[in-house]
Backbone as CSV, one residue per row, in Angstrom:
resi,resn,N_x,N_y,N_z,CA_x,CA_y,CA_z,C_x,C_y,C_z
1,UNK,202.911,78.078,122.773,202.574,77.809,121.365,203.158,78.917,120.518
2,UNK,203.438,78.569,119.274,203.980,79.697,118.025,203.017,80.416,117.690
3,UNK,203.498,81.463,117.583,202.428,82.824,117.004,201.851,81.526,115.449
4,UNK,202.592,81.260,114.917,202.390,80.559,113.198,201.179,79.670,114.092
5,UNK,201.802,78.606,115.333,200.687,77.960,115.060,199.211,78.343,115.683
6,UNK,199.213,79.333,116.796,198.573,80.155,116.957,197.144,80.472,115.744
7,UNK,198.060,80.907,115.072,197.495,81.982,113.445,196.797,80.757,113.165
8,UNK,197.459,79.521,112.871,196.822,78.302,111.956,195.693,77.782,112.340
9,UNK,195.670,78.035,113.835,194.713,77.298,114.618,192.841,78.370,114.706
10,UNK,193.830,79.579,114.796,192.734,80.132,114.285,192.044,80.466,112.687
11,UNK,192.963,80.195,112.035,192.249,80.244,110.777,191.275,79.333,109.969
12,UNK,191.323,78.103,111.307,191.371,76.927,110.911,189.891,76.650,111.457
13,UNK,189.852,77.145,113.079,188.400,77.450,113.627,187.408,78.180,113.112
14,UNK,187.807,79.454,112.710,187.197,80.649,112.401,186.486,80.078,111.353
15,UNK,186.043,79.649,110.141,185.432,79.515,109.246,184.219,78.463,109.434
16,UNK,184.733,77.216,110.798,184.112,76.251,111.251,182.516,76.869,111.937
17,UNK,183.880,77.884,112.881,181.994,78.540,113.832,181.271,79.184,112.959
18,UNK,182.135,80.765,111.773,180.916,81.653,111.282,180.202,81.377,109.939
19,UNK,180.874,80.635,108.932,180.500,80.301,108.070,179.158,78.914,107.955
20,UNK,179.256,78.003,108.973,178.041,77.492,109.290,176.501,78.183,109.226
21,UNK,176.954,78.870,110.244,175.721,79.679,111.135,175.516,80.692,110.033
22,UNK,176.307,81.484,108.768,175.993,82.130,107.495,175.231,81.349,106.727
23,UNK,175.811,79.973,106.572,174.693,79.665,105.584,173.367,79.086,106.156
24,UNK,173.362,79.321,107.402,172.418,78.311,108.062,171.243,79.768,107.836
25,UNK,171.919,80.720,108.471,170.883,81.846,108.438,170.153,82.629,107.039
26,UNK,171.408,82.265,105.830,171.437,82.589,104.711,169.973,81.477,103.887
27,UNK,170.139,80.526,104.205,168.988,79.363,104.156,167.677,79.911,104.514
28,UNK,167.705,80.081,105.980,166.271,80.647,106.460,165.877,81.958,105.598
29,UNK,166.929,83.124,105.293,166.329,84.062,104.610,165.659,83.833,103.396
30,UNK,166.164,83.085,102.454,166.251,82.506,101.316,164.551,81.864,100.924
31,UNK,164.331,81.183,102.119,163.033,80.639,102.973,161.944,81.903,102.952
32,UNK,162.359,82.482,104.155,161.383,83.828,104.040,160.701,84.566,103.192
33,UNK,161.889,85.118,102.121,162.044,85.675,101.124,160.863,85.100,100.289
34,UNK,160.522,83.738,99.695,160.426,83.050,99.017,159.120,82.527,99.599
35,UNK,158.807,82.311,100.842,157.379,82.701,101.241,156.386,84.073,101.126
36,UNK,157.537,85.185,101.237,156.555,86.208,101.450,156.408,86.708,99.978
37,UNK,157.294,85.968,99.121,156.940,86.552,97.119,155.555,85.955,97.154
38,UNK,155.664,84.212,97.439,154.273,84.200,96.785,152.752,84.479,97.821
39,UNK,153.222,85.031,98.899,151.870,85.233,99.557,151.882,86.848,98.954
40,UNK,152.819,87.657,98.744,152.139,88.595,97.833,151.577,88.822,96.634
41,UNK,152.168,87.738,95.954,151.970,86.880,94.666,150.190,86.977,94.584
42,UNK,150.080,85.870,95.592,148.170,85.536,95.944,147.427,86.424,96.207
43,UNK,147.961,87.472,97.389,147.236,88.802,97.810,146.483,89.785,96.600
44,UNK,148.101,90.148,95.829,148.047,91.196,94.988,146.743,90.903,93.650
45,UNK,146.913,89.179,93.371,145.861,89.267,92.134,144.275,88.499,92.775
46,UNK,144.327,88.389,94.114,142.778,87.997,94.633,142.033,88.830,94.619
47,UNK,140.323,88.856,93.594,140.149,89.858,94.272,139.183,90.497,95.413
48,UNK,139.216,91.386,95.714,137.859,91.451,97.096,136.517,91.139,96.936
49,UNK,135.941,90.006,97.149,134.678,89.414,96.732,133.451,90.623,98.025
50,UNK,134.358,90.850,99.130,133.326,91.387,100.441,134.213,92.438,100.667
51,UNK,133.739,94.141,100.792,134.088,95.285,101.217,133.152,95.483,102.242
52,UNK,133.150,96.747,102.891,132.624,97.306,104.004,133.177,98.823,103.498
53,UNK,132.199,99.061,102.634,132.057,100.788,101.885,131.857,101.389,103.022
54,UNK,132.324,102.826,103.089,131.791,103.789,103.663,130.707,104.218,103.355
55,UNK,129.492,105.104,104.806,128.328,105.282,104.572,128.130,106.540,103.423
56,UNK,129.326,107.312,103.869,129.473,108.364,103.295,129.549,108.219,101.812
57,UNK,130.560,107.742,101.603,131.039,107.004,100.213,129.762,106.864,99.086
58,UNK,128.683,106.041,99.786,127.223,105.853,98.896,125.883,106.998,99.253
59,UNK,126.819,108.199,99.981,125.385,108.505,100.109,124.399,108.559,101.078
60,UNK,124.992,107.719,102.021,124.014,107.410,103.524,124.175,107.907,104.590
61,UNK,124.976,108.413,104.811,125.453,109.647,105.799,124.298,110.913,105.762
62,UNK,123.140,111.077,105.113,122.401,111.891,104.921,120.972,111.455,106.054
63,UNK,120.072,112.493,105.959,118.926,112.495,106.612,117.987,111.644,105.870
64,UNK,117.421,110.125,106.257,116.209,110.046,105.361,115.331,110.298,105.817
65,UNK,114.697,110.600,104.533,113.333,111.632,103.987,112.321,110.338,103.298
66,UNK,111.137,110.980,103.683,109.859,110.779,102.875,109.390,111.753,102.246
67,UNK,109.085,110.247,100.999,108.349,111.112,99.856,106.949,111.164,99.677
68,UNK,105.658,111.961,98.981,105.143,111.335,98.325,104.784,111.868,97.450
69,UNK,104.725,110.841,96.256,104.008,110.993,94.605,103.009,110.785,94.568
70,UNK,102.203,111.520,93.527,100.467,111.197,92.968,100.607,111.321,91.766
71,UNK,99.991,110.443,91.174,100.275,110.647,89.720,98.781,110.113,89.115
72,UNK,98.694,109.779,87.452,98.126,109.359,87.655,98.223,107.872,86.201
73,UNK,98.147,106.808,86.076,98.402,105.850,85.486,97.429,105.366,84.322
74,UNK,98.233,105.848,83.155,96.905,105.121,82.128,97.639,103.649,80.893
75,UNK,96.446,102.810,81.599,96.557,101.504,80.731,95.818,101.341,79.536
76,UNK,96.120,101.701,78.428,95.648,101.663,77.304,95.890,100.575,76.085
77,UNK,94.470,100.237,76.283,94.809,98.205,75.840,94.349,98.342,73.907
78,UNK,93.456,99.504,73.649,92.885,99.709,72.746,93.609,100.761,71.734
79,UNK,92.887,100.749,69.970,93.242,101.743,69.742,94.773,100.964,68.672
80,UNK,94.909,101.987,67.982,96.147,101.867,67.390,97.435,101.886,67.556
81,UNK,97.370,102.626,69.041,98.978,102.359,69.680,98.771,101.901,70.910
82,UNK,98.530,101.006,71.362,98.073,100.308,72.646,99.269,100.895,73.974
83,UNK,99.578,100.887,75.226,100.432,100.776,75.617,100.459,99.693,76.790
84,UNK,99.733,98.838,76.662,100.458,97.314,77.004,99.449,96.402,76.112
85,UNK,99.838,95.287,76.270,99.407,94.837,75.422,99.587,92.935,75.281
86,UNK,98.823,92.089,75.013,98.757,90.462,75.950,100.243,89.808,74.979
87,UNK,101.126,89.543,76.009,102.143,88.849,75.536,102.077,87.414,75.395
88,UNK,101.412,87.102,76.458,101.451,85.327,76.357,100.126,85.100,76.849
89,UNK,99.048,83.923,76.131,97.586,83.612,76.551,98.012,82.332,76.560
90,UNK,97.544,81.136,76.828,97.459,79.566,76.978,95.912,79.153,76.421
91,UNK,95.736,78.525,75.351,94.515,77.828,75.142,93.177,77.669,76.353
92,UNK,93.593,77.733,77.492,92.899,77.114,78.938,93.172,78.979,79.540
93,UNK,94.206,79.942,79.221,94.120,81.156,79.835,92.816,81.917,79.204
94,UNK,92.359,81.730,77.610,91.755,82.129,77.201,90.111,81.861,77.453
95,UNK,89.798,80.460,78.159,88.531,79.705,78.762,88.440,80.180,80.440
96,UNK,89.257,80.695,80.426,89.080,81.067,82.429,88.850,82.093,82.437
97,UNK,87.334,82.138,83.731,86.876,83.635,83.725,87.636,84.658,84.615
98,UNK,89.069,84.288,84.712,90.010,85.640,84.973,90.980,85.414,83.910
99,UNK,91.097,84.703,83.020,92.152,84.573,82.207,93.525,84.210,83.123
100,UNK,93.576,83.036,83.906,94.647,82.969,84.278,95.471,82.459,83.745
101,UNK,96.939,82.657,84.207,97.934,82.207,83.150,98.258,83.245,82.030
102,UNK,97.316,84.575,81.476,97.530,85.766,80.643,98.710,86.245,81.027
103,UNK,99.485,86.741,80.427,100.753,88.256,80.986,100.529,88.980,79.742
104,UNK,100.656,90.030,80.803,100.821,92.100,79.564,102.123,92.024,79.755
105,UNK,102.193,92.832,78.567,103.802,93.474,79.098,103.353,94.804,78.730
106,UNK,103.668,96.308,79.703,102.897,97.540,79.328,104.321,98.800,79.557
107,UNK,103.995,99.727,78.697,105.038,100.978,78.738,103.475,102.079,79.276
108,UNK,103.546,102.195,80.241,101.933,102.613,80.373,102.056,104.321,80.764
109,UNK,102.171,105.356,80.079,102.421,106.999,80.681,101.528,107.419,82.068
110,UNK,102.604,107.664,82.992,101.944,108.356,84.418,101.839,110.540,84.075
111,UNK,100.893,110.142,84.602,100.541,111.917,84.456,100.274,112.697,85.605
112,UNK,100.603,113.736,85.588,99.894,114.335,86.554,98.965,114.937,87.016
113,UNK,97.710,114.696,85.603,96.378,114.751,85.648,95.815,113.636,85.537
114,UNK,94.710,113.845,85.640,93.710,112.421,84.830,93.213,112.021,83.651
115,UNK,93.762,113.661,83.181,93.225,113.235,81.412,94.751,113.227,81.176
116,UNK,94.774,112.005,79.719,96.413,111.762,78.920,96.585,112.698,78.518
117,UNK,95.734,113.913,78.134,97.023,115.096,77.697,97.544,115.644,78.811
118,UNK,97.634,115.518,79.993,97.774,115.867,81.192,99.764,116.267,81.086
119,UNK,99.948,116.580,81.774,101.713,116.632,81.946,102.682,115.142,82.316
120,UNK,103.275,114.703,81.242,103.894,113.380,81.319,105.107,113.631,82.860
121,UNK,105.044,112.893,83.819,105.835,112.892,84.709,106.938,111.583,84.994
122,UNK,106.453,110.148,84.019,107.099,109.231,83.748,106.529,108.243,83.008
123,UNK,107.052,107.183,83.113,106.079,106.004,82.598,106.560,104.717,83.864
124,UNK,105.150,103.503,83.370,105.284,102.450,84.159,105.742,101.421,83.412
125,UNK,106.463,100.467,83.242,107.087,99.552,82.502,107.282,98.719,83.486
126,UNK,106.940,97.335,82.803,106.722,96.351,83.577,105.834,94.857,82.987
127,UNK,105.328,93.597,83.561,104.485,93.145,83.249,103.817,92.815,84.630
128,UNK,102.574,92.316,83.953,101.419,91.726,84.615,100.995,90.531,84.225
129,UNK,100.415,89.738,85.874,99.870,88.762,84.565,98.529,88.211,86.020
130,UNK,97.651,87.519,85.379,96.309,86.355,85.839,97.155,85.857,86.774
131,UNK,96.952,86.004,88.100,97.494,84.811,88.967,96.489,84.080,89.965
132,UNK,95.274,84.398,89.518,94.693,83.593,90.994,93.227,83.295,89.318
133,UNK,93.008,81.753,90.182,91.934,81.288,88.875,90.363,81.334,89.518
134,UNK,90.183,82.180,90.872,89.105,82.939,91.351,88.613,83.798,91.122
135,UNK,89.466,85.035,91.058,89.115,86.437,91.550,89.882,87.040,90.666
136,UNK,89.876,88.029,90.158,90.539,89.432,89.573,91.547,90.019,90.389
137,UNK,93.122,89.159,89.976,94.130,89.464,91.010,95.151,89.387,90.079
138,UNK,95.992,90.433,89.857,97.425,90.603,89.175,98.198,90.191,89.971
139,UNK,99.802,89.728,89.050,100.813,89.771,89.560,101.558,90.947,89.011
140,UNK,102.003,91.660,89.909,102.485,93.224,89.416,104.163,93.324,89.408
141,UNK,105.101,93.583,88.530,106.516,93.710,88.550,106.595,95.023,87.620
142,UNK,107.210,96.072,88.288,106.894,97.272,87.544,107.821,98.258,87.603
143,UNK,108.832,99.046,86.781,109.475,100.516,87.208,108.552,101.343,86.985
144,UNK,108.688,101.838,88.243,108.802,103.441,87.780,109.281,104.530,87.781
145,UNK,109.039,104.847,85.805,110.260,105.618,85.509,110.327,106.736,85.030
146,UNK,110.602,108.185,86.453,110.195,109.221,86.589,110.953,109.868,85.506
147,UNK,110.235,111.102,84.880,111.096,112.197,84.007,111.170,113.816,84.172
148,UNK,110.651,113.396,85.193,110.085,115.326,85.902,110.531,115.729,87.215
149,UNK,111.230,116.960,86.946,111.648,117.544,88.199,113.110,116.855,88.432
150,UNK,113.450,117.016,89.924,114.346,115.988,90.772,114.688,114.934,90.901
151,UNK,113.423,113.961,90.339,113.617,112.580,90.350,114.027,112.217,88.522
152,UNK,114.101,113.236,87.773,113.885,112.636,86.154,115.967,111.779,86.292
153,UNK,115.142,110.658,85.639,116.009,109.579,85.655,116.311,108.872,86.755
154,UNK,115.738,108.723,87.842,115.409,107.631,88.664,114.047,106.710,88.617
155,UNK,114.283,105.525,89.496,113.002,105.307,89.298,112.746,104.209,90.188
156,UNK,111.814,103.935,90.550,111.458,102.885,92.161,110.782,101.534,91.013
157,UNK,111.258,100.875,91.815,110.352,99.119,91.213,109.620,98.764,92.365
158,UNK,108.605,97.928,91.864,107.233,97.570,92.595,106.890,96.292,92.554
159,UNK,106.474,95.464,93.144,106.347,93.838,92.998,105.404,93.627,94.363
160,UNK,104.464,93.531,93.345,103.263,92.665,94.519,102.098,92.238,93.576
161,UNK,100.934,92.260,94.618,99.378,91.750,94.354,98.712,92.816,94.043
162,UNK,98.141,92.779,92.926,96.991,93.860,93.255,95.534,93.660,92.614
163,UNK,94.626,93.490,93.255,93.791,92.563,93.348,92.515,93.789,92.500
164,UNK,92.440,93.851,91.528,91.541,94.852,90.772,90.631,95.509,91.147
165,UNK,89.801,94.507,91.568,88.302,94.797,91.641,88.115,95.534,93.491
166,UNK,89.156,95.694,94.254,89.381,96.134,95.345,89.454,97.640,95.090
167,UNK,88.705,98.946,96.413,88.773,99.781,95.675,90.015,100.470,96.291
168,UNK,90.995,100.423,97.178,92.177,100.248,97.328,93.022,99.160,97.115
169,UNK,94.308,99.161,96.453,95.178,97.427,96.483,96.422,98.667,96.931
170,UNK,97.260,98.000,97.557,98.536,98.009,98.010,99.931,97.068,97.615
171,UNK,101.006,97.596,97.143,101.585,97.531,96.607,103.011,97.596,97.319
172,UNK,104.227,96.635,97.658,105.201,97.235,98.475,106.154,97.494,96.916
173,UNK,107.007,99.053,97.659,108.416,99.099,96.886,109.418,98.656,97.238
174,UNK,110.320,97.457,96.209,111.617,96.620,96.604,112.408,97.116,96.706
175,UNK,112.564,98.435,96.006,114.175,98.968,95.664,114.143,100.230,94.403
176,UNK,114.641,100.894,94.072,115.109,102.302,93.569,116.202,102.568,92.856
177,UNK,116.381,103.079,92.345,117.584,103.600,91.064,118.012,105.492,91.557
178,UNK,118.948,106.023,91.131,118.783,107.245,91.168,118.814,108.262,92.972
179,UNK,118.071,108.761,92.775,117.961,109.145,94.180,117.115,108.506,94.904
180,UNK,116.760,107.857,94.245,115.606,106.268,95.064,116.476,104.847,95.332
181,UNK,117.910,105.373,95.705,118.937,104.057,95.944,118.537,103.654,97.207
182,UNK,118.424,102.518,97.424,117.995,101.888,98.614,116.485,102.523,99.412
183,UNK,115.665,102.695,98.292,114.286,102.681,98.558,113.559,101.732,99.154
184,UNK,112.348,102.384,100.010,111.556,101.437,100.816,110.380,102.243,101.108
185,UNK,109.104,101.220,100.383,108.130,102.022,101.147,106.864,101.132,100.532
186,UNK,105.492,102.394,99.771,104.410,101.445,99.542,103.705,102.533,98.616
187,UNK,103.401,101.719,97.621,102.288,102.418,96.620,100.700,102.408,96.820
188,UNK,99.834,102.988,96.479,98.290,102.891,96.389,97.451,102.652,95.660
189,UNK,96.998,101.750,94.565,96.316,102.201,93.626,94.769,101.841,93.459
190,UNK,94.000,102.983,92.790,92.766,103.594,92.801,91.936,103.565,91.575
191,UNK,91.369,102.534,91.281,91.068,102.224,89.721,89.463,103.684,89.803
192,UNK,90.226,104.651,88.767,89.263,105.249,88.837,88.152,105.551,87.370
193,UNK,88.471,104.706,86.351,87.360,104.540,85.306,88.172,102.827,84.860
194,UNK,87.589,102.408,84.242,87.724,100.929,83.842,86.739,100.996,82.672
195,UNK,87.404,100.418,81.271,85.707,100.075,79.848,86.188,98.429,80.039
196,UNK,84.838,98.177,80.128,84.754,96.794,79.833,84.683,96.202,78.569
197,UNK,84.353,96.909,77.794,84.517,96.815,76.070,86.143,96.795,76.239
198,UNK,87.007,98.176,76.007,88.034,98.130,75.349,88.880,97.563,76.179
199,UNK,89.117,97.662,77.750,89.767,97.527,78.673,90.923,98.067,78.955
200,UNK,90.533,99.558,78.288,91.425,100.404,78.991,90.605,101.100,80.816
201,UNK,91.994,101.387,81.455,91.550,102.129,82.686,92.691,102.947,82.776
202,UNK,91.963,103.885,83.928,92.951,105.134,84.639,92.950,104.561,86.314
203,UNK,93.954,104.637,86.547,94.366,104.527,87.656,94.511,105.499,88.918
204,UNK,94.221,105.649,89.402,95.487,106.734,90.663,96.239,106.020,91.498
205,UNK,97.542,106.614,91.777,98.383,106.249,92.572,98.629,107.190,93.528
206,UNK,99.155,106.862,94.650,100.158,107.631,95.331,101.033,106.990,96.110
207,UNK,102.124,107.095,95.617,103.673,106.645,96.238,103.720,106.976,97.798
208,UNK,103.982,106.355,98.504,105.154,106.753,99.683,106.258,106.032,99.851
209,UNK,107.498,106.445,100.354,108.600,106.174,100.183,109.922,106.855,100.304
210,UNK,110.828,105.793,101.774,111.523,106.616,101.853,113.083,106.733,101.058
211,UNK,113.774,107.360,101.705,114.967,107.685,100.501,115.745,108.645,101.307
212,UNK,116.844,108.616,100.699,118.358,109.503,101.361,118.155,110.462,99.802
């Protein structure tokens, strides 16, 4: 064969085998490319609905500790500046001899005596209300919201029964703010004067509860 036709024959193949298999591969990249834009596309603006924080990160990497508080709680229904006071009565709350169906809503000062000039250590904020059309039984939803010492500006919430006329009621804590993040524990309270005229009382409490 001639070198010419030689040359022709290969110039003639050569484009047949590599230029195929270029665009064939050039295709698939093209492909790739164009998958992996928009799965970064989706990634980049989804956003994380579920993490797995570090313990450290919040705080929990520490020793928990128990606390406890005593304080002491005054509900003052009377008087010119009341501090709770009946938000909602029902025609039929007002005929029932527990008033059921009543709610307070109260900003009530905790002390750390028993008399109100005592040293303010927080307040209780929250409502109450008539829940049982028997007996002398609150429904209790409550912060409390410390201002003294270590804890000022935290504060634990409370949600239970507490049945008045009992001379202990118990109380669980749901949860905490502050250095009371992921609180757990139980309150006490100790009705220790009650007027049946005005219907103010003093309370005692004492907190336990633990905490990081």
């Amino acid at each position: 064969m001639k070198p010419e036709a030689q040359e022709q024959n290969f110039n003639t193949i050569l484009p047949n085998c590599i230029f195929p298999t270029m665009a064939k591969n050039s295709k698939s990249l093209l492909i790739s490319l164009t998958i992996l834009f928009f799965i970064t596309m989706v990634t980049s603006k989804s956003p994380n609905f579920s993490q797995n924080p570090s313990l450290q990160a919040l705080g929990l990497n520490k020793q928990e500790k128990l606390s406890h508080l005593h304080f002491y709680f005054h509900d003052i229904v009377s008087g010119p500046n009341p501090t709770a006071i009946w938000a909602a009565q029902t025609p039929t709350s007002k005929k029932s001899p527990t008033l059921f169906g009543s709610i307070a809503m109260f900003d009530d000062p905790l002390t750390v005596g028993p008399e109100r000039s005592s040293k303010l250590v927080g307040r209780a904020q929250g409502i109450y209300g008539s829940a049982s059309q028997s007996e002398d039984a609150l429904l209790m939803t409550m912060n409390l919201a410390f201002v003294e010492g270590k804890f000022n500006g935290s504060s634990l919430s409370v949600f239970g029964r507490n049945a008045v006329v009992e001379a202990v009621r118990e109380m669980p804590i749901v949860g905490g703010s502050g250095v009371f993040r992921f609180a757990r524990g139980y309150v006490q309270a100790r009705t220790l004067k009650f007027n049946a005229t005005s219907g103010d009382a003093l309370v005692e409490y004492d907190v336990f509860v633990f905490h990081y």
